[in-house]
NUNU-295425 format. One record per residue (C-alpha): residue in one letter; x, y, z; chain. Coordinates in Angstrom, 1 decimal, always signed. Example, Ala and Ser with C-alpha at 12.3 -4.5 7.8 and 13.67 -1.06 7.14 Angstrom:
<pts>
<pt><res>a</res><c1>+12.3</c1><c2>-4.5</c2><c3>+7.8</c3><chain>A</chain></pt>
<pt><res>s</res><c1>+13.7</c1><c2>-1.1</c2><c3>+7.1</c3><chain>A</chain></pt>
</pts>
This chain:
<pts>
<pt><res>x</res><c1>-9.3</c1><c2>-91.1</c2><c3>-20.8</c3><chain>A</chain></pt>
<pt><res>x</res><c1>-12.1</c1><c2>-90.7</c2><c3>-22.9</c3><chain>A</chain></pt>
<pt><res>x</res><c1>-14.7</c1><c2>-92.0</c2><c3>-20.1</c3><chain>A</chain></pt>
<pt><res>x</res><c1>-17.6</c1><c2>-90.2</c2><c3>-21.7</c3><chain>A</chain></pt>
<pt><res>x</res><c1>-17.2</c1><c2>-91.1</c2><c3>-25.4</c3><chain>A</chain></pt>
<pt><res>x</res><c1>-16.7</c1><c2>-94.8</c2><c3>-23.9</c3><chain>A</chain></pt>
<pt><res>x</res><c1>-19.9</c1><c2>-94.4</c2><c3>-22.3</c3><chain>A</chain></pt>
<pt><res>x</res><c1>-21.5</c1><c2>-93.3</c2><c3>-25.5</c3><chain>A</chain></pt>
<pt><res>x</res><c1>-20.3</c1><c2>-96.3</c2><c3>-27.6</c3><chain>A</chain></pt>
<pt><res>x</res><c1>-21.5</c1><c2>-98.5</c2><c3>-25.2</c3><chain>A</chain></pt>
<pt><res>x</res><c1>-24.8</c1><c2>-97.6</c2><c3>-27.0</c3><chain>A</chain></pt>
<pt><res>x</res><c1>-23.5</c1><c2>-98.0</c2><c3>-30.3</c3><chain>A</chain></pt>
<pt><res>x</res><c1>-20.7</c1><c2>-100.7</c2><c3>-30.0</c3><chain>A</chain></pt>
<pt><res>x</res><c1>-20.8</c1><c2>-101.0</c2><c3>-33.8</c3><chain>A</chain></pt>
<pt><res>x</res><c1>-19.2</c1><c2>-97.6</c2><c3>-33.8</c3><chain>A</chain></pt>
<pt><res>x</res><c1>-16.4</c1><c2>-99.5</c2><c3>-31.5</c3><chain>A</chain></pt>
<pt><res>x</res><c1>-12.8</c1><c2>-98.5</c2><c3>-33.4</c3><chain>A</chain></pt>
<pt><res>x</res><c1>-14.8</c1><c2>-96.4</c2><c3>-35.9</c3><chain>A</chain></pt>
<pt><res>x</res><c1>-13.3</c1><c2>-92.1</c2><c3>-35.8</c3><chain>A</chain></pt>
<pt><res>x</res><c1>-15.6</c1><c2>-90.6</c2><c3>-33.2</c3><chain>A</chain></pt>
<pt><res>x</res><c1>-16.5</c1><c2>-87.3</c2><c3>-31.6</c3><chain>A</chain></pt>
<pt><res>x</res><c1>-18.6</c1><c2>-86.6</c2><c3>-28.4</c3><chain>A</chain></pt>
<pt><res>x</res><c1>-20.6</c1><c2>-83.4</c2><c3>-29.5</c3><chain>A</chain></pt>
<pt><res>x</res><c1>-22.0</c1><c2>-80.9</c2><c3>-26.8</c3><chain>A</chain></pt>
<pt><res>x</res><c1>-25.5</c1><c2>-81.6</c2><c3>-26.5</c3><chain>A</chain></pt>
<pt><res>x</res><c1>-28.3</c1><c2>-79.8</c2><c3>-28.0</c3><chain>A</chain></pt>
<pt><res>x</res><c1>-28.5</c1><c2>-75.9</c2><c3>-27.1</c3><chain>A</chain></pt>
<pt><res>x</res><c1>-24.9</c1><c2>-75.8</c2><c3>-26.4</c3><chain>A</chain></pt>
<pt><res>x</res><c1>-21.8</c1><c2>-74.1</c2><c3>-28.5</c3><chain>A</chain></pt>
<pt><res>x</res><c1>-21.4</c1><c2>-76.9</c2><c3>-31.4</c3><chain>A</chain></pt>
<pt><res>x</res><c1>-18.1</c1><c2>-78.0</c2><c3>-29.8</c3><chain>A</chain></pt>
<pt><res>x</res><c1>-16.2</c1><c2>-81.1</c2><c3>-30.1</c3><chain>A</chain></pt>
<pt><res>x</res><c1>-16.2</c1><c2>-82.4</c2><c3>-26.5</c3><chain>A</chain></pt>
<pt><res>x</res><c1>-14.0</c1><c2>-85.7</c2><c3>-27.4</c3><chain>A</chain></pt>
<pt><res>x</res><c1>-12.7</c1><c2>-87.5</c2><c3>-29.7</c3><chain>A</chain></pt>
<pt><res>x</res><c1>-11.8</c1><c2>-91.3</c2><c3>-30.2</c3><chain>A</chain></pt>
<pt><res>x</res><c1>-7.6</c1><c2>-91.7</c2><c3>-30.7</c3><chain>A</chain></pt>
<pt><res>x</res><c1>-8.8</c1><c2>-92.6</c2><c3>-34.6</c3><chain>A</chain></pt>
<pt><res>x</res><c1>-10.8</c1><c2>-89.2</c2><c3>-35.1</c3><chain>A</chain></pt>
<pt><res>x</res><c1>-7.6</c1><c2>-87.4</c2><c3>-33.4</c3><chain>A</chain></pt>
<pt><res>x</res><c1>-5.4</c1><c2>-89.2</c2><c3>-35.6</c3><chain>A</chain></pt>
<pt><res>x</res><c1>-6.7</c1><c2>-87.4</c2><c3>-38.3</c3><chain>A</chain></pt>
<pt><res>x</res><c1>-6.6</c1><c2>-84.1</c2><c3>-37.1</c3><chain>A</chain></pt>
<pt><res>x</res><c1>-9.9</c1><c2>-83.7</c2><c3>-34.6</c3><chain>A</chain></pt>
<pt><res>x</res><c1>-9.4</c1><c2>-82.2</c2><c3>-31.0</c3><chain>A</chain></pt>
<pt><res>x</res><c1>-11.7</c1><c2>-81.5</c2><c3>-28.0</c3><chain>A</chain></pt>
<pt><res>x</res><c1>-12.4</c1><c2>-77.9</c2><c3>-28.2</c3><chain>A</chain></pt>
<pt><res>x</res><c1>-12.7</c1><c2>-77.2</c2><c3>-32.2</c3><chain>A</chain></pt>
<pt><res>x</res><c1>-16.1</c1><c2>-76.4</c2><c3>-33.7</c3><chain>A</chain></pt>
<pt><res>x</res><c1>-18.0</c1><c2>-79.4</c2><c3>-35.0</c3><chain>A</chain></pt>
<pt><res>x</res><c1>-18.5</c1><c2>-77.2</c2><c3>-38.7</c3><chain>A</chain></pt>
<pt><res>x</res><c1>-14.0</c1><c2>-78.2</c2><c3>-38.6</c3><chain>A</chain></pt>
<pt><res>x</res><c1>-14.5</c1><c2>-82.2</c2><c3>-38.1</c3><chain>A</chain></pt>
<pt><res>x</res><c1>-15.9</c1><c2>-83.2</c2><c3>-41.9</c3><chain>A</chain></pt>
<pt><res>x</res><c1>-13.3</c1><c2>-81.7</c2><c3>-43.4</c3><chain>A</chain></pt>
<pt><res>x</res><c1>-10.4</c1><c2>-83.2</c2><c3>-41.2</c3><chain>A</chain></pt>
<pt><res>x</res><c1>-12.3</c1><c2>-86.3</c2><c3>-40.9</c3><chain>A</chain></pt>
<pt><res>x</res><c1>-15.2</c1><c2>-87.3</c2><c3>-43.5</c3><chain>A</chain></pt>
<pt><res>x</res><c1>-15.9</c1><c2>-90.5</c2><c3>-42.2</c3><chain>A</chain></pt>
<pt><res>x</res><c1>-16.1</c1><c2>-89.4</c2><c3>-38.0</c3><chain>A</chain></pt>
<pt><res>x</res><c1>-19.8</c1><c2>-89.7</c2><c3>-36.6</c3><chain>A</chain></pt>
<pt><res>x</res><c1>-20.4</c1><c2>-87.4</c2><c3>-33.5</c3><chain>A</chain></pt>
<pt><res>x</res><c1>-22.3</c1><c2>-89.0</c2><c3>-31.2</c3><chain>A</chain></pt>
<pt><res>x</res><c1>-24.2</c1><c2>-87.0</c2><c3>-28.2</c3><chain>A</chain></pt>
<pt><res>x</res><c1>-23.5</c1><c2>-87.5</c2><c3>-23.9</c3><chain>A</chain></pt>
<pt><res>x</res><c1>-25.4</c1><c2>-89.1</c2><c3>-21.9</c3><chain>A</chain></pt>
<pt><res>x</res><c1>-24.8</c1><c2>-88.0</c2><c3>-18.9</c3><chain>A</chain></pt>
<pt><res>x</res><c1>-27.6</c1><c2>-90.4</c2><c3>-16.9</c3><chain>A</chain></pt>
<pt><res>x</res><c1>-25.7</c1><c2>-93.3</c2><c3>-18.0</c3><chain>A</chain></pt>
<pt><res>x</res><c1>-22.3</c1><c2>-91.7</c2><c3>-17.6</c3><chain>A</chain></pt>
<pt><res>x</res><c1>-23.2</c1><c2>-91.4</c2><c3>-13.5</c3><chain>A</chain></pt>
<pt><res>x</res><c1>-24.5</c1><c2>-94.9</c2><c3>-13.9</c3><chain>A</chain></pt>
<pt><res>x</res><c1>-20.7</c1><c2>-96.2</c2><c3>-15.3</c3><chain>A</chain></pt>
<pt><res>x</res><c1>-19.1</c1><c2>-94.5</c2><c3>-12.6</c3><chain>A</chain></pt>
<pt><res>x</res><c1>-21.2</c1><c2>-96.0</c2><c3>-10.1</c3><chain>A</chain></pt>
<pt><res>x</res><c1>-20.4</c1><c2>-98.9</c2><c3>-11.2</c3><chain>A</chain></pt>
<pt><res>x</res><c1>-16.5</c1><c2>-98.4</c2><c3>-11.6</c3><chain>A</chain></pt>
<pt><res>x</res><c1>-16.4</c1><c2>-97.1</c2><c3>-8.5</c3><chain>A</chain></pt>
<pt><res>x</res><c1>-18.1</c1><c2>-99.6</c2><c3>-6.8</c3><chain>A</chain></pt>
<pt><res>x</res><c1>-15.8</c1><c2>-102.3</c2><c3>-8.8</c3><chain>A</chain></pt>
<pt><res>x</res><c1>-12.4</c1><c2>-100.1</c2><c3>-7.5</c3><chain>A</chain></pt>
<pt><res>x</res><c1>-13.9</c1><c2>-100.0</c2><c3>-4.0</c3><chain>A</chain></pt>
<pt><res>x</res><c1>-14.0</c1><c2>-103.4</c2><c3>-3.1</c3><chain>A</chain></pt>
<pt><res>x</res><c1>-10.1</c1><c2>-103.5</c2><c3>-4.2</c3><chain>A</chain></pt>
<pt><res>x</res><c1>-9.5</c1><c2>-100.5</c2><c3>-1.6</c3><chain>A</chain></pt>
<pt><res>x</res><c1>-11.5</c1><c2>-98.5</c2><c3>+0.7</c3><chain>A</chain></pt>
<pt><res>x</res><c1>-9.5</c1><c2>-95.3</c2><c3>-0.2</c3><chain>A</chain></pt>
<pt><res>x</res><c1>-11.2</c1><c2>-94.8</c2><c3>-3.5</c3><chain>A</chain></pt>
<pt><res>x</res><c1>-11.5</c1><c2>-91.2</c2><c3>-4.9</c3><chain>A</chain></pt>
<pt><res>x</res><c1>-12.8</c1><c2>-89.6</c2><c3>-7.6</c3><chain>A</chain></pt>
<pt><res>x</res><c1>-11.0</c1><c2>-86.4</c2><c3>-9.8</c3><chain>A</chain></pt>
<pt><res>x</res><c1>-13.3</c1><c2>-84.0</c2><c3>-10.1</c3><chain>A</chain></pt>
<pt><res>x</res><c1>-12.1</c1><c2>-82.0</c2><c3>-12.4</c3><chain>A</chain></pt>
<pt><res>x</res><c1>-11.1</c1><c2>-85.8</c2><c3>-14.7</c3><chain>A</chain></pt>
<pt><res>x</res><c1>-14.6</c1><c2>-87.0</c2><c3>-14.9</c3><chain>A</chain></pt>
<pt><res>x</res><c1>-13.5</c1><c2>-91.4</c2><c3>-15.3</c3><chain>A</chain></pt>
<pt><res>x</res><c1>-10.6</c1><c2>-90.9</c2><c3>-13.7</c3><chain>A</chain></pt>
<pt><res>x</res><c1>-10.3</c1><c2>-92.2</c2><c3>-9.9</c3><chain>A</chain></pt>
<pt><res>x</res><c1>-7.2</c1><c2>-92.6</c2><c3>-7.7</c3><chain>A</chain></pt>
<pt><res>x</res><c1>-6.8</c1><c2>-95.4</c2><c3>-5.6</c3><chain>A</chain></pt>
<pt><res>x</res><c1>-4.7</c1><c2>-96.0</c2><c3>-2.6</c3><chain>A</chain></pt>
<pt><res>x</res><c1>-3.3</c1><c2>-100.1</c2><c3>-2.7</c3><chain>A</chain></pt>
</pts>
């Protein structure tokens, strides 16, 4: 869970622990695409308009995808899980999510 915003605080890993929400990028409906278990904790949920997160959550910093280096971090999970197994798949609809047959 949370593949993405893990991707994104791999960027900022002084943000690591901190409440945080994966924003849709620029041009797209200001949604809240994720959020880190200490932002939900307080009330933040994938879906909800980022206008809702300041006043659930003062302190949350939204912090944009990156989906270059998200491909890039699967690549290289999936080429980690593959040379535990060679049945390896991806769930397409659970982007960081990957089954694997032992």
């Amino acid at each position: 869970p949370h593949f993405a915003l893990r991707v994104a605080v791999l960027a900022r890993p002084d943000l690591d622990g901190a409440p945080l929400v994966l924003a849709a990028p620029p041009g797209a409906r200001p949604l809240v695409l994720d959020a880190s278990p200490e932002a939900a904790a307080r009330g933040v949920r994938p879906g909800m308009g980022l206008r809702e997160v300041p006043l659930l959550c003062p302190d949350a910093t939204a912090l944009p995808p990156h989906p270059a280096r998200e491909a890039a971090a699967a690549e290289r999970v999936l080429a980690g899980l593959a040379a535990l197994s060679a049945a390896v798949e991806a769930d397409a609809e659970r982007p960081g999510h990957w089954y694997v047959d032992l």
